[in-house]
C-alpha positions in Angstrom: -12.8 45.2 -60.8 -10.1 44.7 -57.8 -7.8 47.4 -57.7 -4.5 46.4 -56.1 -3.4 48.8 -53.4 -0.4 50.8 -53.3 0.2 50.7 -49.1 -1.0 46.9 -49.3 -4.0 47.4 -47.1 -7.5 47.7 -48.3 -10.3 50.0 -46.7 -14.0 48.6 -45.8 -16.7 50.5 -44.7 -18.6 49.7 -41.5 -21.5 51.4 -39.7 -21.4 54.3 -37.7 -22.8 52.5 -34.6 -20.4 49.6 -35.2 -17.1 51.7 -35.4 -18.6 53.5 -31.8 -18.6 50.2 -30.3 -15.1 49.5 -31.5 -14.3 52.8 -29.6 -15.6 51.9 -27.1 -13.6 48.8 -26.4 -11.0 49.9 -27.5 -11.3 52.1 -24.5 -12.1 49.5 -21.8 -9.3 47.4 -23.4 -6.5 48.3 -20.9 -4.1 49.5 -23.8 -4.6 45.9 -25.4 -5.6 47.7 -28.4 -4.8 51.5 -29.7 -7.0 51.2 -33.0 -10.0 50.3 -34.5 -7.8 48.1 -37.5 -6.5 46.3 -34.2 -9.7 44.8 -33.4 -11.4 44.1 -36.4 -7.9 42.5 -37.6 -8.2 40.0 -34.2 -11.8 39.8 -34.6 -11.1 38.6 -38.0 -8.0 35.8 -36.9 -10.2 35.0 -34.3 -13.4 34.1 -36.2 -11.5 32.5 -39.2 -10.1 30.5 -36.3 -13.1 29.3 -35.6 -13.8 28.2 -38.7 -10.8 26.5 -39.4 -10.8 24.7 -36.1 -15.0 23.8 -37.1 -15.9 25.6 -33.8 -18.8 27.3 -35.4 -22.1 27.5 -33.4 -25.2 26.0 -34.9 -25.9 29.7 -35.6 -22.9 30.6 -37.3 -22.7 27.8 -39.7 -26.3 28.3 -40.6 -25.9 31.8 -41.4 -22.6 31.0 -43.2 -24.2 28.0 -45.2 -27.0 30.3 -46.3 -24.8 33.4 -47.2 -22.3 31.3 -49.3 -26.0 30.3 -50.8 -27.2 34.0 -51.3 -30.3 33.6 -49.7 -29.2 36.0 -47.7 -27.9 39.6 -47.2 -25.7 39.8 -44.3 -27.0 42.2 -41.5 -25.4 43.0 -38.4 -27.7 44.6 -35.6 -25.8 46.9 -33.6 -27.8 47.0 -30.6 -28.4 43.6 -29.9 -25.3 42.0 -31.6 -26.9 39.3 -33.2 -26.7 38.0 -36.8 -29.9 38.5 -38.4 -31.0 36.1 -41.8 
């Protein structure tokens, strides 16, 4: 059951590894960004962008197409930062 939020803003969970990374640029960003909701907020506009615009690689529609499916479970692998299916 969705529970609506009292601040309007909901949490998600990522990786420990991932959230170091985030750090991390955040940190070579210049000031661009000050927090970790920053970038995965334009990370986010940015790949819905994508999507909107049908700028997908051949890789990222395949691994969409087979998500929406649910032949797959979505796995991000931190060291190499690929999408593995």
């Amino acid at each position: 059951m969705k529970v609506k939020s009292q601040d309007g803003f909901i949490r998600v969970t990522i990786p420990d590894e991932l959230a170091r990374k985030i750090d991390e640029f955040i940190k070579e960003s210049g000031g661009l960004y000050t927090s970790r909701a920053e970038v995965v907020r334009a990370a986010l506009r940015l790949f819905f962008e994508k999507v909107e615009k049908s700028e997908l690689t051949p890789e990222e529609e395949e691994f969409i197409r087979k998500a929406k499916e649910g032949k797959i479970k979505p796995d991000f692998e931190i060291e190499t930062n690929e999408i593995k299916f």
